[in-house]
N, C-alpha and C positions, 0 to 999 in steps of 0.2 A: 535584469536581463542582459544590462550590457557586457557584464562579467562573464555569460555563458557564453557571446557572441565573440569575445575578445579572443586570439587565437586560436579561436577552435579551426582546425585541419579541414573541416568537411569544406568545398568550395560553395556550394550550394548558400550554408549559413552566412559565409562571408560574404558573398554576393547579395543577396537577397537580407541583411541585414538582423536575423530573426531565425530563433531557434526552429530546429527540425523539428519539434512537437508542434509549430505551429505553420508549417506549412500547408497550402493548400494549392488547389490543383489549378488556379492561376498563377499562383507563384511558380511554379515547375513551366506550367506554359512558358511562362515573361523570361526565367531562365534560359530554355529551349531555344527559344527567339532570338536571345539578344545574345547566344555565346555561338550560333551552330553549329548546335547538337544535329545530328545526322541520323540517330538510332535511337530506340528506348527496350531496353528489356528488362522483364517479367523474371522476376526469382521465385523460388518459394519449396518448401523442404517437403520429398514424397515420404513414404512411407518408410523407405528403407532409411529413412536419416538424412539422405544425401540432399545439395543443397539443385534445384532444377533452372534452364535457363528459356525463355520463349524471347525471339529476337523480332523487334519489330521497324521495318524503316521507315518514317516519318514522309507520309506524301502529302500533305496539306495541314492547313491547322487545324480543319475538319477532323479530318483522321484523327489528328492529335489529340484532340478533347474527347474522341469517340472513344480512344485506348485509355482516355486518364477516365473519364466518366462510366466505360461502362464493363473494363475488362475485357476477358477471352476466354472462350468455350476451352477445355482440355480434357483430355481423353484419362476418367478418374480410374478405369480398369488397368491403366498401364502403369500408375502411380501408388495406386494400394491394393495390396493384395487380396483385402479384404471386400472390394467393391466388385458387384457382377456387372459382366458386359455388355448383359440387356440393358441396365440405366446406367450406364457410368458418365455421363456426360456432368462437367463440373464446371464452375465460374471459378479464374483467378482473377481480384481484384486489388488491385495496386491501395499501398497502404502509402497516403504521400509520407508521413511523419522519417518514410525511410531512406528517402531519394537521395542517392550520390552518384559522383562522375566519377566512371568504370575507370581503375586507372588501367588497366590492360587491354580496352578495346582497342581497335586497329585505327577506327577514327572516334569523336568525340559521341559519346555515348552515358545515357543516365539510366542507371537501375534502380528500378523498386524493388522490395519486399509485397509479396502479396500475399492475403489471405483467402482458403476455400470457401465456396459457399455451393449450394444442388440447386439443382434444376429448379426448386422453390423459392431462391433468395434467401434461403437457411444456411448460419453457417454449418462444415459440415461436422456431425461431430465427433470422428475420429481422424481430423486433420491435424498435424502436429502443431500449429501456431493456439489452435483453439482448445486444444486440453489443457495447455497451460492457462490458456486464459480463464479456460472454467477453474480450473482449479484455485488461480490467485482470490478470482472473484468469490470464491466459496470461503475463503481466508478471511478476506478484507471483511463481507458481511456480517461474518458469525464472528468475527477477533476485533475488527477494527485496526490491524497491524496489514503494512506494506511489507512483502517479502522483496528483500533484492539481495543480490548472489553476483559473482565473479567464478570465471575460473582462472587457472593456471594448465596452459597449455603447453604441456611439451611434447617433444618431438627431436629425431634422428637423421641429419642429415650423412648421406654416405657420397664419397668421392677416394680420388686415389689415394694413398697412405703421400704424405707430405714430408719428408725426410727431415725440413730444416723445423728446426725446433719444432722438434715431433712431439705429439699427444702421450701423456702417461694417463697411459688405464686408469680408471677409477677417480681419476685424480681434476675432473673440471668443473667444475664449481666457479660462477663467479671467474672463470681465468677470461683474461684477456689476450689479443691477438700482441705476435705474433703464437702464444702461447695454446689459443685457445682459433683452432678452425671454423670459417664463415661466418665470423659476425657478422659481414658487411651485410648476408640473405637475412640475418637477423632482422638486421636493419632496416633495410627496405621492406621487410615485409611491415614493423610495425610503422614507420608510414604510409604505407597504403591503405592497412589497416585503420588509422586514425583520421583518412582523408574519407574511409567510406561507413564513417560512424563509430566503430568500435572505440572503448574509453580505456585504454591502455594504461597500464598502472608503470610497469617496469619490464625492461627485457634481460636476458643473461645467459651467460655459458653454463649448462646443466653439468652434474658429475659424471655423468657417462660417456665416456669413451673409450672405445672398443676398435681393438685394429685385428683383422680376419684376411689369412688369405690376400692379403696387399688391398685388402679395403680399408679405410677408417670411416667408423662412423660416431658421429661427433651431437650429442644431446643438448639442444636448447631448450629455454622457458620463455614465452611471453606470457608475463601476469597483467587480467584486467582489472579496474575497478568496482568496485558495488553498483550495481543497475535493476531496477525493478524487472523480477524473474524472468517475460515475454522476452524483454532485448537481450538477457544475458544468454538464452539459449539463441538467441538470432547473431546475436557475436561470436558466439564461439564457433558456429558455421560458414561465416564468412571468414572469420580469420583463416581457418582451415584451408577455405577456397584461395584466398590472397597467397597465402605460405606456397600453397602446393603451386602456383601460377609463378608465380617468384624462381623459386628453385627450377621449376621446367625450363624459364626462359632462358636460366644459365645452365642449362644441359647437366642440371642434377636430382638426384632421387630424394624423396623425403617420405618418413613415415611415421605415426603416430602409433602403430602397435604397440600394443601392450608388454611384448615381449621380440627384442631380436634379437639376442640370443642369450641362452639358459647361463643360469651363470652369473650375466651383468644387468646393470641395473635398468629397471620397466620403464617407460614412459606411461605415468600417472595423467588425471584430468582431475585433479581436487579441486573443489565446487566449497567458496566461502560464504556464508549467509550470513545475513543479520536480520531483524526485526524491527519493523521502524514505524512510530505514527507520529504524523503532528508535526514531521521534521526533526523526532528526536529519536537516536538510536535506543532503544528501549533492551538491548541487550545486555547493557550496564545499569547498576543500583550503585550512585557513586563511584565510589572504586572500587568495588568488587562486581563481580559478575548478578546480573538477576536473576531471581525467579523466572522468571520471562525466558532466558536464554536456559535456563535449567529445562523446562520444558521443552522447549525447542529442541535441545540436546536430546533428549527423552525420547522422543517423537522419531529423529533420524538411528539412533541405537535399536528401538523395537520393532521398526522395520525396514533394518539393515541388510536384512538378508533377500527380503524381495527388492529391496531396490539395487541388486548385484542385476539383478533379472533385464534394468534398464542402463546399468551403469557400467555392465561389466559382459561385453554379450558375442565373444568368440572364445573358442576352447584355451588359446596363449592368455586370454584374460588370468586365469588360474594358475599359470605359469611363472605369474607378477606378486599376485596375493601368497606368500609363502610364508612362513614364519622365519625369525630370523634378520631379518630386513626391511628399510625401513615402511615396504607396502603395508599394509594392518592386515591381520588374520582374526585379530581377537576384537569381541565384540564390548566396549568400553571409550573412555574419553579421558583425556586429562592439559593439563596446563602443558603450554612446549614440550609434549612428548611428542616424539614423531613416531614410537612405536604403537600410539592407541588408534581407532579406528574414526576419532573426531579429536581435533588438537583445537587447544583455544591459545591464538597465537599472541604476542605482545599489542595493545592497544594504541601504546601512542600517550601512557600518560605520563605527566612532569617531563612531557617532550620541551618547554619553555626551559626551565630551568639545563636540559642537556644541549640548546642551544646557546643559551648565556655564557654558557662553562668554555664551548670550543670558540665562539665568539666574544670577548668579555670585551670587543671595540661595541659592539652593536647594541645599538639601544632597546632594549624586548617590548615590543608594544603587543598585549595577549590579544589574541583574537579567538573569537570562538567558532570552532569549528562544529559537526558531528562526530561523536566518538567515532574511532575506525575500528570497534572492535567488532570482530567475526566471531562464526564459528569454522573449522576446516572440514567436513566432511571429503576421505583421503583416498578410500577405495574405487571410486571412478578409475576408469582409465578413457584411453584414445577412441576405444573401440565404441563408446557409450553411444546412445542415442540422447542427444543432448537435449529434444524438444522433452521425449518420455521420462526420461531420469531427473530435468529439474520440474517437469509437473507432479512427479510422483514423491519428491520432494516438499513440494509444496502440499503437498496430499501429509504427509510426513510430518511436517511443521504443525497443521492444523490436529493432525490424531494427538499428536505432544502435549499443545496448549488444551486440549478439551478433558484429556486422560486423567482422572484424580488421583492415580499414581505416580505422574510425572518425576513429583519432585524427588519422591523414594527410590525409584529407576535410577535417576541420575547420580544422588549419592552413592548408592550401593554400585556404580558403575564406575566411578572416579578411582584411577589409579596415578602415581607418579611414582610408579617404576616399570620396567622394560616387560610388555602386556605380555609379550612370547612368554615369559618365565613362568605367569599365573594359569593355572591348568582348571582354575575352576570356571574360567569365564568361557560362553558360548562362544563360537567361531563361524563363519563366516562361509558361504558355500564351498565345497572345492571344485565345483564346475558347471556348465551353462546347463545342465540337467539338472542339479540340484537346485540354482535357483529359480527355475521354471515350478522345482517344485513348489517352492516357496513362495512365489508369484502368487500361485493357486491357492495355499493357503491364505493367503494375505485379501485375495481377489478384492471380498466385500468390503474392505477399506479404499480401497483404488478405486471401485466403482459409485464410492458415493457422491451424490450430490451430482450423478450420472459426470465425471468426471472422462473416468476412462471407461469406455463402452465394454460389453462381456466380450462381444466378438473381437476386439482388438488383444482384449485378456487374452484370450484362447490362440490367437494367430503368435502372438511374443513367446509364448508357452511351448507353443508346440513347433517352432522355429528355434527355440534353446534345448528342446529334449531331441530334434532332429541330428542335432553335432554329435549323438552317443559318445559324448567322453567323460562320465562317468567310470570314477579311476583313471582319469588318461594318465597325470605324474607316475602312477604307482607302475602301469601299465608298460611306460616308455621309459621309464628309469634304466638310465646305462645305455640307451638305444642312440647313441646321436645324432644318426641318419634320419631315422624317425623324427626326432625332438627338431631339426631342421627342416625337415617337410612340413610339418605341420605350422610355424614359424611363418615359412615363405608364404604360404596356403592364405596369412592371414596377414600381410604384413603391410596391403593399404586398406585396412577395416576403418571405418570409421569415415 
């Protein structure tokens, strides 16, 4: 335990001595108390993806317990669309396990994460925190396997074109300042981000930059850690919140679209997975890849195309997915391809002896870690609905490992060459109407184990067949007035 407590960024843990899963709602009080804390607000993700805030000011330590013990009523008709406003009356109840100090309040203030529950003390269940949980829980029972996932989050910050050692197109990667524009937003964001839970892996200057019109706009990545599936969709919406807070306060724009402009390269959400029981990554057999993750792979490939439906959900989404480049089109997987639609990237192994080699002062004492190896699932973007796309994922995982096909899919789907080239592999929606359609067919998978409810099916469905852009590229091809409208139209999705 003391190893998880040591450094860890959240104030909360440092204080209170003890990891955030073991927090409880006198510890947040004693916290409250003895730093004062002035405010406490209520988060929690509505329907539309987006992350919600209920601000509450602290008049007594009655109050206080009465907020940490019993929640607050909220109005569930203005939160999903799917709820009537005869009953829509709903509980948000504070999850303590989430609790951090706001780094942007104005004075000292702690948020929770909450989850829904109705008027019966039932959770509800088309609230985004609890499809996924039904859904891991439908994993865990029938597999005995933990899923946990990461993503990589990039994103487009735009400011004035910077003359002195100016940005070359295409060319950031990895660059450094004064070479590579705002890391410092970088920066701060992924500390705040690690002060309010999220388990940051690395930050970096992305390859996109693009200068318009006397704007530059400049492509970062924050990559997270592996986290059991609930928090890694709960991290990737606070970061989002932290980033975009960040940027505001220094009077800049940021965005996570899919596409800003035709041409240069998308801002992806690739979502990495593994399989794990017992404490052991069970994605590996030795040194080669398992059966286990064969399946898994199997699972994310044959229902690739409905889960565009939760991963990929504005018209510029299709804009990103193109052939040609490195987003995936084609329906397939392979070792360090970046062009197949699931990459299985380097593990980490005889990492020991490539330390010995650059250090040959340093004494190698081996230690054993969990393997870090994933899988990438690459076609997400910005625009995704992070709670629905990694429950429908985990929906994904479990169809893989049950399918007695699995392992046949996965072979016959293995390429290690450039997947645009192969004309015989399936492809990949070309727009939010087609994978509405493919939702629909998929549906009876999504809803088992009542997972994802019908009527949420029906509302995703018919919210992606509303954008009619069926043929939109073929449509606006040559038009760049158009192809810019539609762009701007979408350009803080997500």
């Amino acid at each position: 335990m003391f190893e998880e407590i040591e450094l860890n960024p959240n104030k909360l843990v440092q204080y209170l001595k003890k990891t955030s899963s073991d927090f409880t709602k006198n510890d947040i009080i004693k916290f409250i108390q003895e730093n004062n804390i002035k405010m406490v607000n209520f988060r929690y993700v509505g329907g539309d993806g987006r992350l919600k805030k209920l601000n509450f000011i602290i008049n007594s330590k009655k109050h206080l317990d009465s907020i940490l013990s019993a929640g607050e009523r909220v109005d569930g008709s203005s939160l999903f669309p799917y709820i009537s406003a005869s009953s829509s009356d709903l509980y948000v109840i504070p999850r303590y396990r989430s609790a951090f100090v706001d780094p942007f309040a104005e004075f000292p203030t702690i948020d929770l994460m909450c989850s829904f529950y109705t008027s019966e003390g039932k959770p509800l269940e088309s609230s985004p925190e609890y499809i996924i949980k039904k859904a891991h829980n439908a994993l865990k029972e029938q597999t005995g396997f933990t899923l946990e996932a990461m993503g990589e989050l990039e994103y487009y910050l735009f400011s004035e074109v910077d003359t002195i050692y100016p940005i070359l197109e295409q060319r950031g990667y990895h660059e450094s300042h004064p070479f590579s524009k705002w890391g410092a937003i970088r920066k701060e964001a992924m500390k705040a981000i690690s002060e309010i839970g999220g388990k940051i892996k690395y930050g970096h200057a992305e390859v996109g930059n693009i200068i318009n019109n006397n704007i530059q706009m400049v492509q970062h990545e924050i990559e997270f850690l592996p986290v059991p599936i609930e928090d890694a969709a709960d991290q990737i919406l606070l970061a989002k919140w932290a980033i975009r807070e960040i940027a505001y306060k220094h009077h800049l724009e940021i965005s996570f679209a899919p596409k800003i402009i035709v041409g240069h390269a998308g801002s992806g959400l690739h979502i990495h997975s593994r399989l794990v029981k017992d404490g052991k990554n069970m994605m590996v057999d030795g040194n080669k890849l398992s059966d286990v993750a064969k399946k898994l792979i199997a699972g994310y490939l044959l229902l690739a195309p409905s889960l565009t439906a939760f991963g990929n959900t504005v018209p510029t989404s299709f804009l990103r997915l193109v052939p040609h480049q490195e987003a995936p089109t084609s329906i397939c997987w392979g070792d360090r391809n970046r062009s197949v639609l699931i990459r299985v990237p380097l593990s980490g192994h005889g990492v020991d002896e490539m330390i010995k080699d650059a250090n040959p002062q340093e004494i190698i004492e081996h230690q054993e870690y969990i393997n870090s190896q994933t899988v990438e699932l690459r076609s997400p973007d910005g625009s995704a609905n992070a709670h629905q796309l990694l429950a429908g994922m985990t929906v994904a995982a479990l169809f893989g490992l049950e399918n007695p096909d699995s392992i046949d899919v996965a072979n016959k789907l293995y390429v290690n060459v450039d997947a645009s080239s192969l004309k015989h592999l399936k492809q990949l929606p070309k727009s939010c109407y087609e994978a509405a359609e493919m939702l629909l067919k998929d549906r009876e998978i999504y809803e088992r184990n009542s997972v994802f409810p019908p009527g949420m099916i029906d509302k995703i469905a018919a919210d992606l067949k509303a954008f009619n852009d069926k043929d939109l590229s073929e449509r606006m091809f040559g038009n760049a007035d158009a192809l810019k409208n539609i762009v701007d139209r979408y350009i803080h999705c997500g």
